[in-house]
C-alpha positions in Angstrom: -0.4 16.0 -4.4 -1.4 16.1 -0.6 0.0 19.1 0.0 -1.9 20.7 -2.6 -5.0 19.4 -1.3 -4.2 20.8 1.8 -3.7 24.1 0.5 -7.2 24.3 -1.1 -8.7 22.8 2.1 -7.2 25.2 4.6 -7.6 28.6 1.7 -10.9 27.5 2.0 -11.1 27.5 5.5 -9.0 30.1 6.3 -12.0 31.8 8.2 -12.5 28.9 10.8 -8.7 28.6 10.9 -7.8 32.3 12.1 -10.0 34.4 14.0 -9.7 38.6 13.7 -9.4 39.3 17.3 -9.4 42.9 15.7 -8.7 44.8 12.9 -8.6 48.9 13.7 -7.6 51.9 11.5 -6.3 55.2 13.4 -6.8 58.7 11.2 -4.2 61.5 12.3 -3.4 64.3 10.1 -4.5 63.3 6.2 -2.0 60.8 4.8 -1.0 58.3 8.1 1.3 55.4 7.5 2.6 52.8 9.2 6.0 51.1 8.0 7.1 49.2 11.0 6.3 47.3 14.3 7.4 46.3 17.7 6.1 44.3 20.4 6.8 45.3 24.2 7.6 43.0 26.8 4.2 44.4 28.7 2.3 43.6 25.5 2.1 47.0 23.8 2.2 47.7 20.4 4.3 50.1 18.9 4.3 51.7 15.5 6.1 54.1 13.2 6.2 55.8 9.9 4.6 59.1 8.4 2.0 61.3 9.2 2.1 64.0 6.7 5.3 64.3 6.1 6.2 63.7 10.3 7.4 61.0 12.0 4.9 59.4 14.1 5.4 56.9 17.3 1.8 55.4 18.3 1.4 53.2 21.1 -1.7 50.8 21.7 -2.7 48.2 24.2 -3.5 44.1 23.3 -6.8 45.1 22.1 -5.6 48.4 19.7 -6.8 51.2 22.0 -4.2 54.2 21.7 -2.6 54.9 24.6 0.4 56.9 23.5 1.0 59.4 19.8 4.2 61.2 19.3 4.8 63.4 16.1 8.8 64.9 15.8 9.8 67.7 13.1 12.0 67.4 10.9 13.4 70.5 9.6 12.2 69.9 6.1 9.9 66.3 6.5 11.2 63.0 7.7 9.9 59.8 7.7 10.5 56.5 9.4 10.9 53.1 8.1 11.9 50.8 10.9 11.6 50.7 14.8 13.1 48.2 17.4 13.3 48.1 21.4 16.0 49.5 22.8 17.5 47.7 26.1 16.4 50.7 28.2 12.9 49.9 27.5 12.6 52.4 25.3 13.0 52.6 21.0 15.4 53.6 18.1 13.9 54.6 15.1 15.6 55.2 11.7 14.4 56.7 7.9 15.3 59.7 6.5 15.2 64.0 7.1 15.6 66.6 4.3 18.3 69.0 5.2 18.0 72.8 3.9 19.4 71.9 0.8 16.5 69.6 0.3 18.8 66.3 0.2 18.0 63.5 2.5 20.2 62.5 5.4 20.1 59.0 7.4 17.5 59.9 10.5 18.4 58.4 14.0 15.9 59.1 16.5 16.2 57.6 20.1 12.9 57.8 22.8 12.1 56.8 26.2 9.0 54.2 26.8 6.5 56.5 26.0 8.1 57.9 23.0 9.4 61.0 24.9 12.0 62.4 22.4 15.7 61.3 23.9 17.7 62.7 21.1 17.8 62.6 17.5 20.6 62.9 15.1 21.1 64.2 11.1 23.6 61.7 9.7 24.9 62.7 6.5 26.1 65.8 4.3 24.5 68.3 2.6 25.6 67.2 -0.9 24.4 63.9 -1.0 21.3 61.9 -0.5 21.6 59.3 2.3 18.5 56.9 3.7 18.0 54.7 6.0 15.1 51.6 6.1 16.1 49.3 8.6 17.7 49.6 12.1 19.3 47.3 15.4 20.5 48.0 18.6 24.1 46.4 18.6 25.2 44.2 21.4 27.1 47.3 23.0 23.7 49.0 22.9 25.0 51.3 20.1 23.1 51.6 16.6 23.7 49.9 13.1 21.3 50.8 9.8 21.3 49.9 6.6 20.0 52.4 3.5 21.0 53.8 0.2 23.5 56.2 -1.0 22.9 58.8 -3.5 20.6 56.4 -5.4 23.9 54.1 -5.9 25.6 52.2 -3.2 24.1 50.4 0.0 25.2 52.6 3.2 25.3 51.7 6.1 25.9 53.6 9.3 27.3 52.5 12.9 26.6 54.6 15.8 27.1 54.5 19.6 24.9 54.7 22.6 24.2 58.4 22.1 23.6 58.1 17.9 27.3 59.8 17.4 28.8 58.2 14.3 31.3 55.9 14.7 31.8 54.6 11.3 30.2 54.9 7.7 30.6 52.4 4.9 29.4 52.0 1.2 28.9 48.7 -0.3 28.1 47.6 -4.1 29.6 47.5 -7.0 29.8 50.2 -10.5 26.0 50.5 -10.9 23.0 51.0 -8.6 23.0 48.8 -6.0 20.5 49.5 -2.3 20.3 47.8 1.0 16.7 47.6 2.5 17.2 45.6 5.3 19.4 44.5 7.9 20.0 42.2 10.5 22.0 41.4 13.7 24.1 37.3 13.0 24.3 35.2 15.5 28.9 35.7 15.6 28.3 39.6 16.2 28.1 40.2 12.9 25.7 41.6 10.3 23.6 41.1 7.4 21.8 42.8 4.5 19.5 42.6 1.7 18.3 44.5 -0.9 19.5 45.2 -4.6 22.1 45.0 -7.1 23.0 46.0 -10.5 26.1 45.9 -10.6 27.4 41.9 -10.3 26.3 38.9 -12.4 22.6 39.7 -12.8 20.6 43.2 -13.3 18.3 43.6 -10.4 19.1 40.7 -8.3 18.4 40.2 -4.9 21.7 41.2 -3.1 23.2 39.9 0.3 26.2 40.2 2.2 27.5 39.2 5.8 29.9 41.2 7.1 31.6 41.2 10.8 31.4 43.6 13.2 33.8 46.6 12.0 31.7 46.4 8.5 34.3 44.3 6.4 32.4 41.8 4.1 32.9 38.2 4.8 31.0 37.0 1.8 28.5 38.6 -1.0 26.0 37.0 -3.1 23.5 37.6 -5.8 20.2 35.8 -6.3 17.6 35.6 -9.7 14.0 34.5 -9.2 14.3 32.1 -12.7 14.4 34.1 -15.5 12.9 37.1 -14.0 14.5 40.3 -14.6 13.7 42.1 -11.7 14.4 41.0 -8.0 14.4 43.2 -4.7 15.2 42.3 -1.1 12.9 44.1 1.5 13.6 42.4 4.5 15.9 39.3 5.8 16.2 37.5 9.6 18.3 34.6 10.7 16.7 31.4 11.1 16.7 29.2 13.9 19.4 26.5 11.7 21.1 29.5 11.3 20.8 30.4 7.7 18.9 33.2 6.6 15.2 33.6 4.9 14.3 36.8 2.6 11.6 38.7 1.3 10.7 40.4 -1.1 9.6 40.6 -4.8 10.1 39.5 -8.1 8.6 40.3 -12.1 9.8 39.4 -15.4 9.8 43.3 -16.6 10.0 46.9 -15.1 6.0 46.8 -16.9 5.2 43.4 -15.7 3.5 42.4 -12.6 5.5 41.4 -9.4 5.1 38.2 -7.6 6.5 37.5 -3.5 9.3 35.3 -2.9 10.7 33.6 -0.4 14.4 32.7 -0.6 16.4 30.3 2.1 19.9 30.5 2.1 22.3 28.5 4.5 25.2 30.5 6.7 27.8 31.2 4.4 24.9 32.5 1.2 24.1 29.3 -0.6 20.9 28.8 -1.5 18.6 26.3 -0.1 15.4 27.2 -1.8 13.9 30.0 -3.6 9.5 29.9 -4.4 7.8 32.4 -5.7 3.8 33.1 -4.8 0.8 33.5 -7.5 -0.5 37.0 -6.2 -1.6 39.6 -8.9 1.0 42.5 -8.9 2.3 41.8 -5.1 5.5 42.6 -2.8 6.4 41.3 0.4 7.5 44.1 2.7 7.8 41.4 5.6 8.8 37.7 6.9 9.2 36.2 10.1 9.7 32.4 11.4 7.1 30.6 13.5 7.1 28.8 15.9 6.6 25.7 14.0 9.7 27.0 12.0 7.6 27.9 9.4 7.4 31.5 8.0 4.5 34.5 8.0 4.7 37.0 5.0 2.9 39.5 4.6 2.9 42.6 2.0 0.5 44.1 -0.7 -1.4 42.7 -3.8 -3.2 44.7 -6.7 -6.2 42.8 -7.5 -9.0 44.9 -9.4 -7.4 47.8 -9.8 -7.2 48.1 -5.9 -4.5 47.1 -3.2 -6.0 44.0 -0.8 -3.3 43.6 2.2 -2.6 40.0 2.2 -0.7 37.3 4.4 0.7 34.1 3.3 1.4 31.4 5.3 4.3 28.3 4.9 5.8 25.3 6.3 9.8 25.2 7.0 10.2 24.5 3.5 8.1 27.6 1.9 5.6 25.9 0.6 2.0 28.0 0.8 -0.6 26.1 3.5 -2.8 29.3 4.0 -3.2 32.7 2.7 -5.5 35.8 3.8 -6.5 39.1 2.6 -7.4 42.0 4.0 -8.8 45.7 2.9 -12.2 47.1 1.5 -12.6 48.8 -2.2 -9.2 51.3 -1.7 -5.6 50.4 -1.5 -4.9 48.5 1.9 -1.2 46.6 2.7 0.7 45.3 5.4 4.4 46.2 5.9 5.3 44.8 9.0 4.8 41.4 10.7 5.0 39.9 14.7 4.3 36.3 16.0 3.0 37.4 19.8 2.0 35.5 22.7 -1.0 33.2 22.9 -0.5 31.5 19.1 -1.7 35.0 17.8 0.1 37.5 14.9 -0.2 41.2 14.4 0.0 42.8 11.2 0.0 46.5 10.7 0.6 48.9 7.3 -2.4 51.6 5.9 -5.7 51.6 4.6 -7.2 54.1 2.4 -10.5 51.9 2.3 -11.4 52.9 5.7 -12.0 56.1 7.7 -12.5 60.0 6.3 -8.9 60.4 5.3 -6.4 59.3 2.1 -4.7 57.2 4.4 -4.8 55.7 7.9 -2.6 53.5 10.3 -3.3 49.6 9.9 -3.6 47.5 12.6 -4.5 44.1 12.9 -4.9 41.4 15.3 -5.5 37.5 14.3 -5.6 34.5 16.9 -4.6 30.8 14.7 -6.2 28.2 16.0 -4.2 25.4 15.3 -6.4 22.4 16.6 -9.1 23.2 14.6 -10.7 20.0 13.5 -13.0 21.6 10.6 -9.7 20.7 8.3 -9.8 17.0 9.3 -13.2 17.0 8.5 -12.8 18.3 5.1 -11.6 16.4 2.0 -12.1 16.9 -1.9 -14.4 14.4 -3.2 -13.3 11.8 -6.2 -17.1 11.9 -7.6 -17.6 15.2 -8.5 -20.7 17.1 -6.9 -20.6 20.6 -8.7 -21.6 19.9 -12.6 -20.4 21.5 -15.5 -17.1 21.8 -14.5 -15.4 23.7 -16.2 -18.6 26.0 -16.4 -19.8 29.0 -17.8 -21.5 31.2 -15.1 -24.3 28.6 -13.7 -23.3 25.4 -11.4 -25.8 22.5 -10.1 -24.8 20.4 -7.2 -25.8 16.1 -7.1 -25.6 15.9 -3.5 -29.4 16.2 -1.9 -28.4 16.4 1.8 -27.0 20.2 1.2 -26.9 22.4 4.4 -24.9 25.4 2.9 -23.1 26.6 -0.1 -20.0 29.0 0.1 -17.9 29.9 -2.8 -14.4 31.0 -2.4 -11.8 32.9 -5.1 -8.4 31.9 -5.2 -7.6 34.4 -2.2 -10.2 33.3 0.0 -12.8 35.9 -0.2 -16.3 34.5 0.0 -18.1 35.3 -2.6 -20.9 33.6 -2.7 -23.5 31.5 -0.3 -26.5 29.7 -0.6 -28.1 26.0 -1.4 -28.6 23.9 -4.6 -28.1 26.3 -7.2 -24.8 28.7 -7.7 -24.2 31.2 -10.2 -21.2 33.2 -11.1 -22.2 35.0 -14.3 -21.2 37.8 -12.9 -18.0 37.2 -11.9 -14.2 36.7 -13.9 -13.0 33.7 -15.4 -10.8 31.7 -13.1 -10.5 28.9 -10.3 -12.8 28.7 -7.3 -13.5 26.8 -4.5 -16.9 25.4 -3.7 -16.9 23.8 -0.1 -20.1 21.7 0.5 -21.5 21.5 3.7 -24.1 18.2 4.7 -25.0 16.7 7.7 -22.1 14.3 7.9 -19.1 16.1 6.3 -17.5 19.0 4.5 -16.4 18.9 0.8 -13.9 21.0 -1.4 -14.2 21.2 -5.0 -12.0 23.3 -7.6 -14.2 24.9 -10.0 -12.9 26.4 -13.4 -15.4 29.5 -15.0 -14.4 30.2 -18.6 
């Protein structure tokens, strides 16, 4: 029960808890995207993804201002899914090019610091479709990526300091299976994530280990309860060394999707598994805080539009803050960073800001994680706000009222003023009224039907 209190108190709060140090959209070329993000050592921030059908490298200082944008041709479009740091100082980036035939090959591209074009390389055959979503720079400061075959097998590609192919291997079973993400274990190994339908379960969430030469150590599917469809977008190692995933989950192909979070120890069995109440949401991202908690962040249809949102847990997944992001468009996030000075950085697209159908998303929140307005808050045993559950109009008992604010179940504010509130004009559901007098704060659930 305290922990749910807290959750309302700090979704409530959320606003005095985080500050937006900024939140900036860049227009390029008509339909901009931004898939992935890294953080220099100097405190840059670089992202990647598609600009109209081109690969795109943008660079911007602490507070967003560009300072560097590379586009690179692909002979037929490319696009980019995932970037990381290269021990030169400068970046691999991996996704996929059309080839003449118009199938897709696994794209390797490899810059300096200032996303001057090193080299890039075609992986692949002309026959076949091959992708990659998700790259690392091996200890011996070659390449590894993880993607999809044909539409049927997980592929994964191992390249040397130059991008020359040094191995290829498919993983999966008789049916569709697809590897979306992958990550570097702490015995020079590797992991992945993604899907499966060819094991115990249709659609599960699928993971192996494997060691260095790509031969699997163990394999493992996961199910969100009863739910029939599960996805992997992106795993990491923990600091106990197991592993936390992202991604999402929905009880039909027609039914909407929920985020999960799924904890697994070091040889794939699972610690925990929750699941988040977002309308229609996916989680394309998840990292571990410092406080060994974890960040995700991803996309969630509410209204008929797309509101970028972030989700906050302790080390044992359960939700202490969310946030949403976006204007009257389709806005999400696709990629996550904890960065210096207890701040994160978020970036993805918008389509609710700007001239264009799509722009790069960037932004910039500082936590503040001594804030005392939570202490100060508490939900009252003698209820203030009557009828409850109500029908549009709400009366408050308390005289020494300051302010009013009324809060959805996302933390939007919808609502301010005094004595008197009234949400006739908005859908049936829980709210959050937090009370403001001249000696405290006070949180009260609200039900409208």
């Amino acid at each position: 029960m305290k922990k749910i209190l807290l959750f309302l108190i700090i979704t409530s709060f959320l606003h005095s808890y985080s500050q937006v140090i900024f939140e900036k959209h860049y227009d390029k070329s008509g339909v901009d995207i931004g898939y992935c993000m890294q953080v220099t050592d100097d405190n840059k921030y670089v992202i990647t993804g598609q600009s109209n059908g081109r690969v795109f490298l943008m660079i911007t200082d602490s507070i967003g201002n560009e300072e560097v944008y590379q586009e690179y041709d692909g002979e037929n479009g490319n696009t980019a899914y995932s970037i990381e740091k290269t021990f030169d100082n400068g970046f691999i980036i991996t996704g996929w090019t059309k080839n003449t035939d118009g199938k897709t090959n696994v794209y390797l591209l490899k810059t300096d610091a200032l996303g001057n074009m090193i080299w890039s390389k075609s992986i692949g055959n002309d026959s076949d479709d091959e992708s990659a979503w998700s790259v690392k720079e091996t200890n011996d400061h070659g390449y590894i990526t993880a993607g999809v075959y044909n539409n049927y097998d997980v592929y994964v590609v191992r390249a040397d300091l130059n991008g020359d192919t040094i191995w290829t291997k498919r993983y999966g079973g008789n049916d569709q299976d697809a590897g979306y993400a992958i990550t570097l274990t702490n015995d020079d190994g590797f992991i992945v994530t993604g899907v499966s339908n060819s094991f115990d379960s249709f659609h599960a969430i699928y993971v192996f280990k494997a060691n260095f030469n790509g031969d699997i150590l163990w394999s493992n599917t996961y199910q969100c309860s009863n739910n029939f469809i599960n996805s992997g977008s992106e795993i990491l190692q923990t600091n106990d060394n197991g592993f936390i995933i992202t991604g999402r989950t929905s009880e039909s192909f027609t039914s909407q999707s929920k985020p999960f979070l799924l904890k697994i120890d070091s040889v794939g069995n699972q610690t925990w598994l929750k699941t988040y109440s977002y309308e229609d949401a996916t989680s394309y991202s998840v990292i571990e805080t410092n406080d060994n908690g974890f960040i995700l962040c991803g996309g969630s249809r509410i209204n008929d539009q797309n509101d970028a949102f972030i989700l906050k847990t302790d080390s044992n997944g359960d939700s202490l803050w969310t946030m949403t992001f976006g204007g009257t468009s389709n806005d999400y996030f696709s990629s996550a960073q904890e960065i210096s000075g207890n701040n994160l950085l978020f970036a993805g697209y918008t389509s609710s800001f700007g001239a264009e159908d799509h722009d790069i998303y960037l932004v910039k929140l500082g936590i503040n994680s001594n804030n005392t307005s939570l202490k100060e808050a508490y939900i009252k045993d003698n209820f203030l706000c009557y009828p409850n559950p109500t029908n549009g109009r709400i009366y408050i008992k308390e005289t020494n009222v300051e302010d009013v604010f009324v809060f959805d179940v996302y933390g939007r504010l919808i609502f301010s003023g005094n004595q008197e509130i009234d949400l006739s004009n908005y859908s049936d559901g829980i709210y959050f009224v937090k009370i403001r007098t001249g000696k405290q704060i006070i949180i009260e659930k609200i039900i409208k039907q």
